[in-house]
C-alpha positions in Angstrom: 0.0 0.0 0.0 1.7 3.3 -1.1 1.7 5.8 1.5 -1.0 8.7 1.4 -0.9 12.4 3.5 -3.8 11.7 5.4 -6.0 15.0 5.8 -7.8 15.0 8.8 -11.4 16.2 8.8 -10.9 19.3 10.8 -8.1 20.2 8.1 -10.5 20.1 5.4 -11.1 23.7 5.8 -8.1 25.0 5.8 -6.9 23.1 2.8 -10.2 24.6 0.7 -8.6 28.0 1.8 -5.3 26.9 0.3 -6.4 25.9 -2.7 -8.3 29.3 -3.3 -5.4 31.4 -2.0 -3.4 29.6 -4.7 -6.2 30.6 -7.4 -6.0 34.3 -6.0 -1.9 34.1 -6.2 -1.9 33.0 -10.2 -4.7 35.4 -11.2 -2.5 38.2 -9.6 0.4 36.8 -11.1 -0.9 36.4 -14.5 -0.6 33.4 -16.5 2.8 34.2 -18.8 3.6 30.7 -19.1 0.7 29.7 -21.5 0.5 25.9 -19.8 -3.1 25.7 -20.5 -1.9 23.4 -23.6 0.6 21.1 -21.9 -0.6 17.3 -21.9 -1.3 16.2 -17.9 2.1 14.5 -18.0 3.9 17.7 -18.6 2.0 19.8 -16.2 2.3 17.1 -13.7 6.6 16.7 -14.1 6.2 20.8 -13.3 4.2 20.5 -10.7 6.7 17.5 -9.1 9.5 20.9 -9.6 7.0 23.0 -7.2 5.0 25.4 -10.4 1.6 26.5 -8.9 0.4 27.5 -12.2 0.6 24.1 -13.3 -1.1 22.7 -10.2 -3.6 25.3 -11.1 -4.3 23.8 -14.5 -4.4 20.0 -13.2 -6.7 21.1 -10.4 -9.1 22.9 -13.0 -8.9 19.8 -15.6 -9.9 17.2 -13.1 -11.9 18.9 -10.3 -15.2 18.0 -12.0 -14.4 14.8 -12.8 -13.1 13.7 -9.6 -15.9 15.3 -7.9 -18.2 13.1 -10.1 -16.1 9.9 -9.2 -15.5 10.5 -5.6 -20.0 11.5 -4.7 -20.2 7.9 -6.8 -17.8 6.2 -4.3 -19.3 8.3 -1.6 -23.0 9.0 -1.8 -22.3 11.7 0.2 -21.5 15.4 -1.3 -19.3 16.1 1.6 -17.6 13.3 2.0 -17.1 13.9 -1.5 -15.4 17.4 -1.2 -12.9 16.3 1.3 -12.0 13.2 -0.8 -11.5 15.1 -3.9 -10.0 18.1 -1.5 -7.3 15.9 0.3 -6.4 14.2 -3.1 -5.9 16.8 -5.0 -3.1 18.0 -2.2 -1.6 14.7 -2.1 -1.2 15.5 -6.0 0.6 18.7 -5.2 2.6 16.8 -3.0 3.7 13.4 -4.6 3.7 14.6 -7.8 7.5 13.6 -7.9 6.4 10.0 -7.8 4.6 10.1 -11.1 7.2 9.0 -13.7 5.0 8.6 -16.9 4.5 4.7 -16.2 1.0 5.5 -16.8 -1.2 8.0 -18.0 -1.5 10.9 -15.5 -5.5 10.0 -15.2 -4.9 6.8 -13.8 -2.5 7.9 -11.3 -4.3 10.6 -10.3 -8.0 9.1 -10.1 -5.9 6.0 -8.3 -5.4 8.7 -5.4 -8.6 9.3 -5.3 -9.5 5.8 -4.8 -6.5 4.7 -2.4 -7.9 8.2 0.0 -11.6 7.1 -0.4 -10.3 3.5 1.0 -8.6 5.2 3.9 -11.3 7.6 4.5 -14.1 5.1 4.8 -11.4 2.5 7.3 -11.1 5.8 9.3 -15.5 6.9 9.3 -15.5 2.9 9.7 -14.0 1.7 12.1 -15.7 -1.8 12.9 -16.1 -2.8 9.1 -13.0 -4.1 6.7 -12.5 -2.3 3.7 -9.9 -3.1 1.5 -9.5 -5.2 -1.7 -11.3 -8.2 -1.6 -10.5 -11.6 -3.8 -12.6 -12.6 -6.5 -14.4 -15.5 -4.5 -15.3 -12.8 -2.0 -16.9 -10.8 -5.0 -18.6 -13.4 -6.6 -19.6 -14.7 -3.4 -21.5 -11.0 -2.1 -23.4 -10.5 -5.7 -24.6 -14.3 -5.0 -25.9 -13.0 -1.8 -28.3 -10.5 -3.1 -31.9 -10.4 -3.6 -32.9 -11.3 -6.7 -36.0 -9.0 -7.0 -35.1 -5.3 -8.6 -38.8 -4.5 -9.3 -39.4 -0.9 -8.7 -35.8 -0.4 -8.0 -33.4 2.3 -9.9 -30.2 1.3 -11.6 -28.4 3.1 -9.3 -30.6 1.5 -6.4 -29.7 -1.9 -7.6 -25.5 -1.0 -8.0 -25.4 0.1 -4.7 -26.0 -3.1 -3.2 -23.0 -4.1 -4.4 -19.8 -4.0 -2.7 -17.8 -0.2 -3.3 -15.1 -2.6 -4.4 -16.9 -4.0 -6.7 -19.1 -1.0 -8.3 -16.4 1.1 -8.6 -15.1 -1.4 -11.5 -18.6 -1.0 -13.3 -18.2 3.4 -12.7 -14.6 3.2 -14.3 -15.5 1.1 -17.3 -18.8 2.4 -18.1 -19.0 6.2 -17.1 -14.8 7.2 -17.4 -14.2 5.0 -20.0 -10.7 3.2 -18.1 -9.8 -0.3 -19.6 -9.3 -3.3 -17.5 -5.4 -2.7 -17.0 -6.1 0.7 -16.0 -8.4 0.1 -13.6 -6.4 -2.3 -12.2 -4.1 0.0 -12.2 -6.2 2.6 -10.4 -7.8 0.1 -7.9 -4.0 -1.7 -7.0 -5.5 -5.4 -8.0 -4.8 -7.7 -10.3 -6.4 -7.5 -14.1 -8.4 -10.5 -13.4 -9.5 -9.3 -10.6 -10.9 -6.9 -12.2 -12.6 -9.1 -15.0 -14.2 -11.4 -12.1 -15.6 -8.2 -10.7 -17.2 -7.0 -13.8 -18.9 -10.7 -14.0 -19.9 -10.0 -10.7 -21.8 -6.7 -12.0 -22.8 -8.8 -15.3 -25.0 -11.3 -13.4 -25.9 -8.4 -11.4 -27.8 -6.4 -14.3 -28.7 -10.0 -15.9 -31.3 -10.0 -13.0 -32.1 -6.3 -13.4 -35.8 -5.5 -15.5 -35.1 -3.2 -18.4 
């Protein structure tokens, strides 16, 4: 498990404050540079050397779309703000880590997830998240009811496990491949495909 900054709840505040005095800072400063058309790899390698303006234009790129994937984990819109808050700071600080292995979404949005993980073992405390085998996935979509009458889609996904739903969110509504997402989620490929089989047999049962 790679080693996150943890930002504590009460910190939340102060690191929204940050991130806005940074935003004040560039406008005041102007924007000479002319990053806005740098790929995410590029802007990320200057944001590893400590440029704010760069952070600026990662943080304006993915802020909606982490926000979108973080209330999907969460199901809660603050939760969701101090996920996406405390991840985009650990981007500003381990930045140096990214060495263009992968693309820069996948490293970023696997921040998100690894922080959503820590967050719900710390709001938690007497139920094991983590990554669960593919046995243990197949196993829980077994367990379900097999009656979605009068139920939404989104109903129905939730009674999967997060671990398991977030596989069907990447795939289906960000458009990640299966070795991305394992990528993103820190399992194995076919742990990945046995989790989408999962969600198959799931929606098999689901009236359309």
């Amino acid at each position: 498990m790679r080693h996150l900054l943890v930002v504590p709840r009460r910190e939340v505040s102060w690191a929204l404050r940050w991130v806005f005095a940074m935003y004040v800072f560039n406008a005041r400063a102007g924007s000479s540079k002319g990053m806005g058309g740098e790929s995410d790899e590029r802007l990320l390698a200057a944001v590893a050397r400590g440029d704010r303006e760069a952070f600026e234009h990662i943080h304006r790129r993915y802020l909606p779309r982490l926000r979108c994937f973080a209330l999907r984990l969460a199901d809660d819109p603050q939760d969701c703000e101090e996920i996406v808050t405390a991840s985009l700071l650990n981007v500003w600080r381990m930045a140096y880590r990214f060495h263009g292995g992968s693309k820069a979404s996948v490293w970023i949005f696997g921040i998100v997830y690894r922080f959503w993980l820590d967050y719900q073992r710390r709001q938690e405390a007497t139920r094991k998240e983590g990554l669960c085998g593919a046995e243990d996935v197949l196993d829980g979509s077994e367990r379900m009811g097999g009656d979605f009458r009068g139920k939404g889609l989104d109903d129905v996904l939730r009674q999967l496990a997060p671990e398991t739903r977030v596989v069907f969110e990447l795939t289906y509504c960000d458009g990640y491949h299966y070795t991305e997402i394992a990528e993103i989620l820190g399992c194995s490929e076919e742990t990945v495909k046995a989790r989408m089989v999962a969600v198959r047999r799931m929606l098999d049962r689901f009236p359309l």
